[in-house]
gemmi code that builds the backbone of each chain (N, CA, C; Angstrom):
import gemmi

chains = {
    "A": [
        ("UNK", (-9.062, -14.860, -22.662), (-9.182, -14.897, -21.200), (-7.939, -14.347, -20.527)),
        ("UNK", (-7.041, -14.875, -20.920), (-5.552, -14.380, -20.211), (-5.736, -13.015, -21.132)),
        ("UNK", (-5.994, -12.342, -21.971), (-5.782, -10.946, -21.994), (-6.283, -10.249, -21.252)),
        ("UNK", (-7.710, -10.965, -21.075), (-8.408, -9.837, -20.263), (-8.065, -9.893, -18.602)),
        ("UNK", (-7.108, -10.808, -18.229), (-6.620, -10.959, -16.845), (-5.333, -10.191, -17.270)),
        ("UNK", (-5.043, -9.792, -18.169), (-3.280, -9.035, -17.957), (-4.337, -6.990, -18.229)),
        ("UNK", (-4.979, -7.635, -18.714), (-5.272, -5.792, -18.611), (-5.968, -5.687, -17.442)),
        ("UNK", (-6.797, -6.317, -16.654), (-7.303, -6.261, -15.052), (-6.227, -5.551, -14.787)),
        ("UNK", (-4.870, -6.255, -14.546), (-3.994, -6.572, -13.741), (-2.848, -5.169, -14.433)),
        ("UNK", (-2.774, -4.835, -15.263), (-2.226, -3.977, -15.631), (-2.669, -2.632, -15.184)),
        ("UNK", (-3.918, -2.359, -15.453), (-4.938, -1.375, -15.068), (-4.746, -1.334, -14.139)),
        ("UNK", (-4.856, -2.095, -12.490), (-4.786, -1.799, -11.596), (-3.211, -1.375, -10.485)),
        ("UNK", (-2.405, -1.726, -11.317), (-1.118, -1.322, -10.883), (-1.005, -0.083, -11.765)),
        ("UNK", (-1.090, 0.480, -12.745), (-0.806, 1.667, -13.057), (-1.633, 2.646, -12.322)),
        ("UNK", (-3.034, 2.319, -12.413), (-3.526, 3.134, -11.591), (-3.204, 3.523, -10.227)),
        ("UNK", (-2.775, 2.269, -9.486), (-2.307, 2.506, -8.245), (-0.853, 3.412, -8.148)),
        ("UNK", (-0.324, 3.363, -9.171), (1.082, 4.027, -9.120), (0.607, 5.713, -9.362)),
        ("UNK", (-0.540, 5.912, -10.492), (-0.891, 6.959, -10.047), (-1.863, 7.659, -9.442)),
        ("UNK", (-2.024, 6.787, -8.161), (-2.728, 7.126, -7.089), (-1.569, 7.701, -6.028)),
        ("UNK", (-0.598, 6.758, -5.883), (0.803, 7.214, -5.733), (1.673, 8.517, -5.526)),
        ("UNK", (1.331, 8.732, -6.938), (2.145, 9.809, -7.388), (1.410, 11.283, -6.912)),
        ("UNK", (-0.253, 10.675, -7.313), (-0.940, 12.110, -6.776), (-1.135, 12.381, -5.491)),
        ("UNK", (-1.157, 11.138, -4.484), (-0.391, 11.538, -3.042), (0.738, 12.054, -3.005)),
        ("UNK", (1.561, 11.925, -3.558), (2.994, 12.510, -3.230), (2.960, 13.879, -3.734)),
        ("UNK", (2.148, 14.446, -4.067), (2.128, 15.501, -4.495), (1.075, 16.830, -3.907)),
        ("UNK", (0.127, 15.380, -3.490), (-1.037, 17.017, -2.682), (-1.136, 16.205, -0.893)),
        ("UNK", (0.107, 15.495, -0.491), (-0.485, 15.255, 0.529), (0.160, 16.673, 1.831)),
        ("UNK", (-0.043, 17.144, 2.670), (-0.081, 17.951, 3.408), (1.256, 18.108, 4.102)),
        ("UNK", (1.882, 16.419, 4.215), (2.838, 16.639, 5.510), (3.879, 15.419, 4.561)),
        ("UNK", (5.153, 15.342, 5.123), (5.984, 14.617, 4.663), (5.382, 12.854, 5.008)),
        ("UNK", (4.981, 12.682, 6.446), (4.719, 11.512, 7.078), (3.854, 10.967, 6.377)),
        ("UNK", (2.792, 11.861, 5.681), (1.259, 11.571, 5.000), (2.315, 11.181, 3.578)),
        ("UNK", (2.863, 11.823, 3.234), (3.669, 11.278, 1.994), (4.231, 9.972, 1.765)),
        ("UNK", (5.054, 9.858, 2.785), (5.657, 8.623, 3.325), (4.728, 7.459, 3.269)),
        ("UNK", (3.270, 7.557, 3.899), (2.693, 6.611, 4.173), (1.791, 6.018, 2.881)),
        ("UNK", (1.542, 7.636, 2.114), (0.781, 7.181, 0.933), (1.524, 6.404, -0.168)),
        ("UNK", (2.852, 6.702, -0.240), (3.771, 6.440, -1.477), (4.533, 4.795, -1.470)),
        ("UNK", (4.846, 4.945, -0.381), (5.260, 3.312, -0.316), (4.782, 2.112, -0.862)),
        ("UNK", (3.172, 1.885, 0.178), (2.390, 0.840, 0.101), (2.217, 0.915, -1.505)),
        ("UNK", (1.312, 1.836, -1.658), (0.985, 2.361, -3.462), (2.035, 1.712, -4.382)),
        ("UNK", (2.881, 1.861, -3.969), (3.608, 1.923, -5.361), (4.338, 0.550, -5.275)),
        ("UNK", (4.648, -0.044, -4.298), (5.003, -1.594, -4.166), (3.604, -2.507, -4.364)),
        ("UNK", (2.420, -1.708, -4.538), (1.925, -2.755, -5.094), (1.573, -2.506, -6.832)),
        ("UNK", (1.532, -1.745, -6.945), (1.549, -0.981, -8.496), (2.532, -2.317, -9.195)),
        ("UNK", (3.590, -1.594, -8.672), (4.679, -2.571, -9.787), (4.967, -4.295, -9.327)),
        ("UNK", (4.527, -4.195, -8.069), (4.347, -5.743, -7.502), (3.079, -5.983, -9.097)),
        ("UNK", (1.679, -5.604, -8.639), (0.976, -5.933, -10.471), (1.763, -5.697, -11.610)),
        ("UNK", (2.298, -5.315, -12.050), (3.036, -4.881, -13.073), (3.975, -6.628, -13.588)),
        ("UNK", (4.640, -6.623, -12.359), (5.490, -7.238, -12.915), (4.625, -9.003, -12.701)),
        ("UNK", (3.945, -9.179, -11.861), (2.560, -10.247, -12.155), (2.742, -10.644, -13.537)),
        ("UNK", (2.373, -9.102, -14.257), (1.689, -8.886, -15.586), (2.749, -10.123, -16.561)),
        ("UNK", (3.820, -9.087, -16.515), (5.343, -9.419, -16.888), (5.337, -11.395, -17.019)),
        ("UNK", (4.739, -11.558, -15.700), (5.121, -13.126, -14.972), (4.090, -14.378, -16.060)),
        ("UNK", (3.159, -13.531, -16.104), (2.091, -14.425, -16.872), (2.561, -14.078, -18.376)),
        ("UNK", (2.614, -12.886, -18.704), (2.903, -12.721, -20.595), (3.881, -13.747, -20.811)),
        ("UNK", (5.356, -13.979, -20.470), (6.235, -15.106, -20.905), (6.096, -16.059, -20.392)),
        ("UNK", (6.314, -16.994, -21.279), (6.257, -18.618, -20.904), (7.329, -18.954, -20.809)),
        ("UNK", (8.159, -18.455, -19.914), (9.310, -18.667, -19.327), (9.195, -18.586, -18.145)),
        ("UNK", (10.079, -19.899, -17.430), (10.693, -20.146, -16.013), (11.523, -18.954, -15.401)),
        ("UNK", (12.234, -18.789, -16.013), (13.577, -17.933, -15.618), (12.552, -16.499, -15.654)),
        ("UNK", (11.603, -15.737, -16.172), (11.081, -14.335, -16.365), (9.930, -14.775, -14.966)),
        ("UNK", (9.269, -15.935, -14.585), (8.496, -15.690, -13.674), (9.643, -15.563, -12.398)),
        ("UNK", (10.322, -16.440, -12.204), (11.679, -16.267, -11.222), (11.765, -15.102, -11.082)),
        ("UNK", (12.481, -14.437, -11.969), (12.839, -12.762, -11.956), (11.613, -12.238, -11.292)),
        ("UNK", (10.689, -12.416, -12.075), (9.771, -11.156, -11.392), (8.973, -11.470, -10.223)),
        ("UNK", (9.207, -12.966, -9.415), (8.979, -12.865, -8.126), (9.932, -12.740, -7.270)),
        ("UNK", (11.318, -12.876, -8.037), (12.586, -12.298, -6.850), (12.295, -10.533, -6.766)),
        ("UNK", (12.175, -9.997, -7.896), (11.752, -8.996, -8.025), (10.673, -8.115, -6.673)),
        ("UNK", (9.163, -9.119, -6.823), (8.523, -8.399, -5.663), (8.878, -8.742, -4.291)),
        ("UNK", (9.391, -9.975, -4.380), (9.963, -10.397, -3.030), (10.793, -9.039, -2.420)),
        ("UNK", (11.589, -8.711, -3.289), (12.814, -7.826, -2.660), (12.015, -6.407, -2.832)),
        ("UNK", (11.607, -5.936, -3.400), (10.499, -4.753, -3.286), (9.813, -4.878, -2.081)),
        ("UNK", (8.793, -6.192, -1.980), (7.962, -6.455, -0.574), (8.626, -5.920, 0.738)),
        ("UNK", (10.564, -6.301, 0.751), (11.141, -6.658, 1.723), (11.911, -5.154, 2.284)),
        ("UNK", (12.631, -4.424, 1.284), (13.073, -3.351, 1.488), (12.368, -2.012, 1.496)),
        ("UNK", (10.827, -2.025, 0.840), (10.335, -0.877, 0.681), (10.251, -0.361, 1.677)),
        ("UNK", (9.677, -1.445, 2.671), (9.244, -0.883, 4.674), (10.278, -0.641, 5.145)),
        ("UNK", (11.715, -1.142, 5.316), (13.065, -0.543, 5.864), (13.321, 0.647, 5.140)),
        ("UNK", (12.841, 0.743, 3.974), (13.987, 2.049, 3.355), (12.749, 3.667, 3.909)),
        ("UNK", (11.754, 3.293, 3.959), (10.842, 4.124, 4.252), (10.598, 4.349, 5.583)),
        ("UNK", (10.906, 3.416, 6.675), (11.154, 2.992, 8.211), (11.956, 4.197, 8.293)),
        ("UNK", (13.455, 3.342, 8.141), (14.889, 4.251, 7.946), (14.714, 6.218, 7.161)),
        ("UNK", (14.031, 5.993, 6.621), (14.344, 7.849, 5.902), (12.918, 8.006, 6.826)),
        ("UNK", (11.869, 7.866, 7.376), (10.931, 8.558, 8.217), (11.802, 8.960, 9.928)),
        ("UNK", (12.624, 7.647, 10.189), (13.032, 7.636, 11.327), (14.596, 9.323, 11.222)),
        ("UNK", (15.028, 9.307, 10.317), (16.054, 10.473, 9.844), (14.933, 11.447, 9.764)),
        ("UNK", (14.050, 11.327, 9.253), (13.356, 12.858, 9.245), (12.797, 13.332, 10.849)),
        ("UNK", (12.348, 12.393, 11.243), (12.259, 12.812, 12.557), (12.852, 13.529, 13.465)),
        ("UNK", (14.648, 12.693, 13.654), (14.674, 13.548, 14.360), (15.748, 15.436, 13.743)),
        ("UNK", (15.783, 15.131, 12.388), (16.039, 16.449, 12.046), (14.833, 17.057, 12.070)),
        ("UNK", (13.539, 16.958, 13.019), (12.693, 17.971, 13.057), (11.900, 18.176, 12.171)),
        ("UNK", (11.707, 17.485, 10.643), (10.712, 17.753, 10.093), (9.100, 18.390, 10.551)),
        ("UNK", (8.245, 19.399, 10.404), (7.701, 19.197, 11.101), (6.150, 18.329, 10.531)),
        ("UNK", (4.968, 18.519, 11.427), (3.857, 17.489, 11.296), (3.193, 18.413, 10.847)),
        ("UNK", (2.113, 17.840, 10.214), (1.096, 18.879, 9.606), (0.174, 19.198, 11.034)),
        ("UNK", (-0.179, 20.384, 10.422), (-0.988, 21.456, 11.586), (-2.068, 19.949, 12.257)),
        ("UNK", (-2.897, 19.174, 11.156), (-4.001, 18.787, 11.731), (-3.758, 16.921, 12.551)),
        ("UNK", (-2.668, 17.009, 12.955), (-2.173, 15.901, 13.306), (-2.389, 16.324, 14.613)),
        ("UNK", (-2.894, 14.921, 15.745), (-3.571, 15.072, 16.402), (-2.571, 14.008, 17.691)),
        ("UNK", (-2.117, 13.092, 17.213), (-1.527, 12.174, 18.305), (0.164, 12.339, 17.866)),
        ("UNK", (1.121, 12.429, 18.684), (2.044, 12.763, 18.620), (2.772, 11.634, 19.185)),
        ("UNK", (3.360, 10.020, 19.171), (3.595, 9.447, 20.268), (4.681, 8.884, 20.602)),
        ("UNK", (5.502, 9.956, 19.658), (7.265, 9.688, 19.535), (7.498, 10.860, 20.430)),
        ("UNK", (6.719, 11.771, 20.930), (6.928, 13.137, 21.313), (7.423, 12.897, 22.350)),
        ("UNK", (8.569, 13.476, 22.326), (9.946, 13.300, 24.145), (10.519, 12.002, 24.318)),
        ("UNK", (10.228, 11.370, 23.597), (10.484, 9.476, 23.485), (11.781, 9.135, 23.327)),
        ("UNK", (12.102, 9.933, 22.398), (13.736, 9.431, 21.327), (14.977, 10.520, 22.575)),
        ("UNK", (16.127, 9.712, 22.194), (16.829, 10.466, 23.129), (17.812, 11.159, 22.286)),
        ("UNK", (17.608, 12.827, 22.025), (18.164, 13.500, 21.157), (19.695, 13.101, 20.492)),
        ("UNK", (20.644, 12.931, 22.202), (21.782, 12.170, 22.282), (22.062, 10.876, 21.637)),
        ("UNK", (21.394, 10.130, 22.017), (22.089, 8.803, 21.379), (21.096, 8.077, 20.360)),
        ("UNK", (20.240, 8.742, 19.810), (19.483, 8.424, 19.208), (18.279, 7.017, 19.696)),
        ("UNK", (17.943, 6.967, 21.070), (17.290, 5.397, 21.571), (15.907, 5.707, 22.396)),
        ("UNK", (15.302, 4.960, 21.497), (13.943, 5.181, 22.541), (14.731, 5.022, 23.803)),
        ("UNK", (13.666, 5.564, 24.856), (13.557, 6.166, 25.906), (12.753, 5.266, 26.581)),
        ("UNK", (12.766, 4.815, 27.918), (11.997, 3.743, 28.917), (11.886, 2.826, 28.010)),
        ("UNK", (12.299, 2.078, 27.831), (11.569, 0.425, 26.796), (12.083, -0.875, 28.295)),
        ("UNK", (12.926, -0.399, 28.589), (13.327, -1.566, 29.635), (12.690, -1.221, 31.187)),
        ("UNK", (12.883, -0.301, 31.171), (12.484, 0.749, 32.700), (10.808, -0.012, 32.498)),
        ("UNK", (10.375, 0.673, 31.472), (8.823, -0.056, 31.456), (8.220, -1.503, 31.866)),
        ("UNK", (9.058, -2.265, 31.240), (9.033, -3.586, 31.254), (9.490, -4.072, 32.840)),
        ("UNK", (10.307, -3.435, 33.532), (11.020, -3.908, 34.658), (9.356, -3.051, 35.654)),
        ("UNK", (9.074, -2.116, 35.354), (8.091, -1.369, 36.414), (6.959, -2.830, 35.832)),
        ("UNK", (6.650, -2.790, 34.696), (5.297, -4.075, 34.843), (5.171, -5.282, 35.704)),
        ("UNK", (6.809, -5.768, 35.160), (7.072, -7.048, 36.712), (6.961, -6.106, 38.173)),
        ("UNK", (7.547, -5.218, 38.370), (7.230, -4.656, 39.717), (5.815, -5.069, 40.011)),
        ("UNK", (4.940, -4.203, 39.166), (3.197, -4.217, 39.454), (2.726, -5.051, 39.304)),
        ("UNK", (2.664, -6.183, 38.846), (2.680, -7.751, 38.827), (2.355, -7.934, 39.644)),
        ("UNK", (4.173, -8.085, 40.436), (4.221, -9.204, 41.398), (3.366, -8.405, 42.736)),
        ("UNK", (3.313, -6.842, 42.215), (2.608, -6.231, 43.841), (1.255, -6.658, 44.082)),
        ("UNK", (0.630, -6.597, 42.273), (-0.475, -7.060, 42.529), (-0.551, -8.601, 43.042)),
        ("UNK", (0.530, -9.870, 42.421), (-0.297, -10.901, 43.101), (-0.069, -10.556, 44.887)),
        ("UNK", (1.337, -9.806, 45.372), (1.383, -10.287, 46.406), (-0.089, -9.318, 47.396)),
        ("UNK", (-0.576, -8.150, 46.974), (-1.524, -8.009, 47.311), (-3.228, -8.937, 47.199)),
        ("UNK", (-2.942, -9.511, 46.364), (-3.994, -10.475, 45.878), (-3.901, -11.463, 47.394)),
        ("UNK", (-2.586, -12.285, 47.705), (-2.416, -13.531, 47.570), (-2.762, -12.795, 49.976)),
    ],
    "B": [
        ("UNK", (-11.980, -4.444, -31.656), (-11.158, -4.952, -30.654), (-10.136, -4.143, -30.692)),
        ("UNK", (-9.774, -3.684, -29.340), (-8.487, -3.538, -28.810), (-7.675, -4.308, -28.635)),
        ("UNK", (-6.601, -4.329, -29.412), (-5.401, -5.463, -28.827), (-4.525, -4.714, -27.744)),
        ("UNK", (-3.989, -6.050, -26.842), (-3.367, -6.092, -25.347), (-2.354, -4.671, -25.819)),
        ("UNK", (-1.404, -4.915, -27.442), (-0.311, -4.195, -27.384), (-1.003, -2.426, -27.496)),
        ("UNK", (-2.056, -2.353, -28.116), (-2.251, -1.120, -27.761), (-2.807, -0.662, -26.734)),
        ("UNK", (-3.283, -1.707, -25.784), (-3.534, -0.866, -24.432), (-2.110, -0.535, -24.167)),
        ("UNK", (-1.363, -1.787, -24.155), (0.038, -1.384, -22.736), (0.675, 0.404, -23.830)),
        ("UNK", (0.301, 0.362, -24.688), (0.806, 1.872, -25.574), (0.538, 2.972, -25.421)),
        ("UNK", (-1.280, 2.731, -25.589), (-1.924, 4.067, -25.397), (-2.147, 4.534, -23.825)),
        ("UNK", (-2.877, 3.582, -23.120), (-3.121, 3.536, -22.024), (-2.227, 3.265, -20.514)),
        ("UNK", (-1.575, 2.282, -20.138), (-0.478, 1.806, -19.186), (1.026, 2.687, -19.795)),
        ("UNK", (1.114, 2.794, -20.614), (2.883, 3.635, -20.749), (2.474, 4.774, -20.335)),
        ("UNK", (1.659, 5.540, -20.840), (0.890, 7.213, -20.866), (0.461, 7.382, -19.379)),
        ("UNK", (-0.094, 6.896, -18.398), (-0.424, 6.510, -16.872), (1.118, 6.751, -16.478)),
        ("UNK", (2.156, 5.775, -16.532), (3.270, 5.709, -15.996), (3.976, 6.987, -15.619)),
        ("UNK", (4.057, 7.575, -17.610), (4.816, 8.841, -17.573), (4.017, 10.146, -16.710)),
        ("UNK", (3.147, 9.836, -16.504), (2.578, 11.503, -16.256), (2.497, 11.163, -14.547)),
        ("UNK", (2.612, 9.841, -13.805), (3.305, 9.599, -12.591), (4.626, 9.805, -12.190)),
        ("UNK", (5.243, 9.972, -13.293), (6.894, 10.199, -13.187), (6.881, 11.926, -13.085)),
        ("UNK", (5.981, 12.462, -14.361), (6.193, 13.909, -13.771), (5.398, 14.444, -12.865)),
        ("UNK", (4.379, 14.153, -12.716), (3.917, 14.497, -11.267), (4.634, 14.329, -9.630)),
        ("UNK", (5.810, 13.106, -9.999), (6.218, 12.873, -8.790), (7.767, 13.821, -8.854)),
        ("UNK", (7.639, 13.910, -10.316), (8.882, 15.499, -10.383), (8.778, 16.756, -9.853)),
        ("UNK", (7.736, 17.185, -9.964), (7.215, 17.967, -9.617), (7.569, 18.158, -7.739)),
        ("UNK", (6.724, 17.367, -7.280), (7.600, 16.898, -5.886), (9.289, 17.122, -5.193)),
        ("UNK", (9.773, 16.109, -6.847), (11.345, 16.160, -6.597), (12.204, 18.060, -6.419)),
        ("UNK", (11.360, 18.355, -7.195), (11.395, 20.340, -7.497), (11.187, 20.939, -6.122)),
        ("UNK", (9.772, 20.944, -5.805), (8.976, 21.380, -5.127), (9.744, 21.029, -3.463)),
        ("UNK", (9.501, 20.132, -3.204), (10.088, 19.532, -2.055), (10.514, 20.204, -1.035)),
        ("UNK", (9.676, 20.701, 0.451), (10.540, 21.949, 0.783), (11.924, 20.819, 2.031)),
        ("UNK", (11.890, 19.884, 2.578), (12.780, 19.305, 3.035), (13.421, 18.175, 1.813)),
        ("UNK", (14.774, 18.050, 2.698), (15.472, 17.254, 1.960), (14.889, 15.809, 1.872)),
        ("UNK", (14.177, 15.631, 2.996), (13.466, 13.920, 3.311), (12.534, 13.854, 2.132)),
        ("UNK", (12.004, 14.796, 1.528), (10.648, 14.940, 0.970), (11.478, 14.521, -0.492)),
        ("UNK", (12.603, 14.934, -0.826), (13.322, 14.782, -2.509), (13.582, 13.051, -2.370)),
        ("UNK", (14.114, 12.902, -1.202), (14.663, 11.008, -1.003), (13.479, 10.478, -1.441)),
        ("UNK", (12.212, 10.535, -0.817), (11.249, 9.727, -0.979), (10.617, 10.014, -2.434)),
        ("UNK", (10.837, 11.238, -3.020), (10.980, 11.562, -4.641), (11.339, 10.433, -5.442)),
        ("UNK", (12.480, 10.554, -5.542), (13.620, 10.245, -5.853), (13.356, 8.159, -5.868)),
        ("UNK", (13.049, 7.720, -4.548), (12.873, 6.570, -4.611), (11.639, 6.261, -4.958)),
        ("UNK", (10.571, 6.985, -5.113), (9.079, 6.733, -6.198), (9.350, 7.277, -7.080)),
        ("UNK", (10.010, 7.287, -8.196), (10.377, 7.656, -9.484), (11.447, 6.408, -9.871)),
        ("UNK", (12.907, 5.846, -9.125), (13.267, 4.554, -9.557), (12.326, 3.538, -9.179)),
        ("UNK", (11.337, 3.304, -8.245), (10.104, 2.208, -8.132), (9.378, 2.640, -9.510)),
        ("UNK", (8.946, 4.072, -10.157), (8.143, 3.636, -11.218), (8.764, 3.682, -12.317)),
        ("UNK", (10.228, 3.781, -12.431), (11.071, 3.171, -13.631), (10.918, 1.736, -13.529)),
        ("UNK", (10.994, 0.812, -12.678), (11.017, -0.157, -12.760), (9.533, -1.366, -13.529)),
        ("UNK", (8.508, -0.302, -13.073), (7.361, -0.573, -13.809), (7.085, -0.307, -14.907)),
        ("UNK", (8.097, 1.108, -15.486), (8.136, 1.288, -16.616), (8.999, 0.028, -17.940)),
        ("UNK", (9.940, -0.073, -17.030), (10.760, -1.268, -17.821), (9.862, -2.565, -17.776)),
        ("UNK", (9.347, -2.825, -16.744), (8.609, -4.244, -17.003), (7.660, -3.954, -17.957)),
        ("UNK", (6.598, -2.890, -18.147), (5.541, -2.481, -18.893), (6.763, -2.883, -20.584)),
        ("UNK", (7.830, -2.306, -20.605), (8.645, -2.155, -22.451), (9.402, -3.510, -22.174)),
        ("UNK", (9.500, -4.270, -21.279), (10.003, -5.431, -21.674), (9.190, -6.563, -22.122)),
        ("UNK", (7.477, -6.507, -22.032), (6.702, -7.332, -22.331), (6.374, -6.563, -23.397)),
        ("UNK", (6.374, -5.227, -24.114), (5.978, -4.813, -25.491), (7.095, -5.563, -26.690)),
        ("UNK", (8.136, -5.557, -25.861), (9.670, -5.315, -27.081), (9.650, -7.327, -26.608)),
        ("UNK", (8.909, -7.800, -26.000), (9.690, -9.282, -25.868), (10.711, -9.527, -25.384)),
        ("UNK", (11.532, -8.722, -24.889), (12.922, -8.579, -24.601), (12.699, -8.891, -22.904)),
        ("UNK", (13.147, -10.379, -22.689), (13.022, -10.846, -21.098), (14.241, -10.208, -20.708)),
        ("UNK", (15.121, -9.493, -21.250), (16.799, -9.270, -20.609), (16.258, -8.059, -19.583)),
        ("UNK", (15.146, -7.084, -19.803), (15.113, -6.294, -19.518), (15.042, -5.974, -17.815)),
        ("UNK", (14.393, -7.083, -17.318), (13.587, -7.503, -16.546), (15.119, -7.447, -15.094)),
        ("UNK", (16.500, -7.982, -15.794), (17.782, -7.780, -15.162), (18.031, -6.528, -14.367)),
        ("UNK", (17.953, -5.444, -15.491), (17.863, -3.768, -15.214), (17.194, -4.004, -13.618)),
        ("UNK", (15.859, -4.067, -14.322), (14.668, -3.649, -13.042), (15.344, -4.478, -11.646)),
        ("UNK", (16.143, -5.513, -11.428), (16.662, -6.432, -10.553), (17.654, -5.039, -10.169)),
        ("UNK", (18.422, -4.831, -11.152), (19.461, -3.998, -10.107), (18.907, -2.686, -9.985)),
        ("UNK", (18.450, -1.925, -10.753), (17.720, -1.138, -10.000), (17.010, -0.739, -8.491)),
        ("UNK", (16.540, -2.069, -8.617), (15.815, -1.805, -7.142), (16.594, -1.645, -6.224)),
        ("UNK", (17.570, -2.431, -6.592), (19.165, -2.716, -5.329), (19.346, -1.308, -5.136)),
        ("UNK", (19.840, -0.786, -6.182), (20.063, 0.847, -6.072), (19.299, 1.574, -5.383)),
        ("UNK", (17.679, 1.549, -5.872), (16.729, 2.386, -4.934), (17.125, 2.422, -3.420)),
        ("UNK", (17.166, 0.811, -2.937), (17.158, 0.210, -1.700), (18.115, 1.127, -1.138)),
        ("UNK", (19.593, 0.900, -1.537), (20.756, 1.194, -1.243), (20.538, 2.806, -1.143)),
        ("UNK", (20.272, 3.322, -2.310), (20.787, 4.952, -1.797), (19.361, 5.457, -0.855)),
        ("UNK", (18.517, 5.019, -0.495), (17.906, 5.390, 0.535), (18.091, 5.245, 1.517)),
        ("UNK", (18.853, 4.350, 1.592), (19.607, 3.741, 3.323), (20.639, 4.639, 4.083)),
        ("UNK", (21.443, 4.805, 2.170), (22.472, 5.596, 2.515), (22.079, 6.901, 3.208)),
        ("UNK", (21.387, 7.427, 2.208), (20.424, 9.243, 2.387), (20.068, 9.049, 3.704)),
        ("UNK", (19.449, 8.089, 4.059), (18.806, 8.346, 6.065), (19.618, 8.507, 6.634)),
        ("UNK", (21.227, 7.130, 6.268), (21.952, 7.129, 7.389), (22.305, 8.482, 7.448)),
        ("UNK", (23.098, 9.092, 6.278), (23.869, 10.469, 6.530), (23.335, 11.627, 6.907)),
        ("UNK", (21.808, 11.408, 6.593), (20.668, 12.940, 7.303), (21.193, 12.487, 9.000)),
        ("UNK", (20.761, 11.252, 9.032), (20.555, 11.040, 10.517), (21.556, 11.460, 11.340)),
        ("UNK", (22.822, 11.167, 10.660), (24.497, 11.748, 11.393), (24.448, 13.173, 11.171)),
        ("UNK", (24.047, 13.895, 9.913), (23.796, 15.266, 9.896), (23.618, 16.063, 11.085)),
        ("UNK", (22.675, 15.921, 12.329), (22.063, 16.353, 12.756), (23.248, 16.512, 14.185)),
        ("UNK", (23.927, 15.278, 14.017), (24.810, 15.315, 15.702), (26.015, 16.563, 15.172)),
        ("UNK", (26.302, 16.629, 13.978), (27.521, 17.755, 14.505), (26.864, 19.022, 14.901)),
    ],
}
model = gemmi.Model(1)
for chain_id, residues in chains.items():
    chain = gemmi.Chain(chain_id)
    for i, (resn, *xyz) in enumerate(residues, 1):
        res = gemmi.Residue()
        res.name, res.seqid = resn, gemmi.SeqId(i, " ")
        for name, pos in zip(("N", "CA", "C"), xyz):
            atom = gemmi.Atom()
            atom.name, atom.element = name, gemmi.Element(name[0])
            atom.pos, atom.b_iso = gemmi.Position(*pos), 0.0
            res.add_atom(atom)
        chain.add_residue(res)
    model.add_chain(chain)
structure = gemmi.Structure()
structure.add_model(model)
structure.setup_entities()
């Protein structure tokens, strides 16, 4: 029974890693790369090391290999956040068939900061309060 | 019957490697520099699966350490690589 739950579980993280890999290789645009490769592959070896967690009957090897996905879980989205947000604004460009653009004019070349985030928020209380005081 | 150790042999090691060169291929190919980072960090993510896959063949729980600092590394030099593209761009 437990074998046939470590080869489920094996099977489906390798496969996913090379589901992975063959995105990273025929996808069109860097962003499409980015998006396929991450998720994929943190869960690939997130199963993997499952696998790892159940084969030893050891405390200390299941520890490891859930500090393990923990910290995979935790850094994969910052480190992939962080190098999408650098490609940006060196201009990478988007693939031809990309359709919504909604960083476009947003970022401020200069200081690197979104653009209106407070201005926005301060115009909503404006329209708010115009609307209740038109309401009232 | 197939035993577990010759799947993780024939089947799960053989999967791994031909994800490693396919994602080489990439690392080569790559026409921006962003495109080699994200290489580069899906190839130490599937070393790390590779080591967990040979640390449950060989029995060897030490292995499992590697894959701990490893990841640190992945983490780390991708952080690094954004920050310095990202400063790249202001001079």
């Amino acid at each position: 029974m437990i074998e046939i739950i470590l080869a489920v579980l094996s099977t489906v993280g390798a496969l996913s890693i090379l589901f992975a890999s063959i995105g990273i290789l025929r996808m069109p645009d860097f962003y499409l790369r980015l998006s396929v490769t991450v998720k994929a592959s943190t869960l690939g070896v997130g199963l993997l090391l499952i696998c790892a967690a159940i084969m030893f009957p050891d405390v200390s090897v299941t520890t490891k290999a859930i500090a393990i996905i923990f910290f995979l879980i935790i850094t994969a989205p910052i480190g992939a956040h962080m190098i999408g947000r650098a490609a940006y604004f060196t201009g990478t460009p988007l693939w031809k068939g990309t359709i919504v653009n909604e960083l476009e004019g947003m970022y401020d070349q200069e200081t690197h900061e979104l653009e209106g985030e407070e201005d926005d928020d301060q115009d909503d209380n404006n329209t708010s309060s115009d609307a209740k005081t038109d309401e009232g | 019957m197939i035993t577990l150790e010759a799947y993780f042999d024939y089947v799960i090691l053989p999967i791994l490697s031909i994800s490693v060169m396919l994602v080489f291929i990439r690392l080569f190919k790559g026409p921006a520099v962003v495109d080699r980072v994200v290489a580069l960090d899906l190839i130490i993510t599937i070393g790390i699966g590779i080591i967990t896959v040979y640390s449950i063949r060989s029995n060897q729980e030490v292995f499992l350490d590697v894959a701990i600092i490893l990841a640190l590394i992945a983490f780390l030099g991708t952080v690094a690589f954004a920050y310095y593209i990202e400063k790249q761009k202001d001079d």
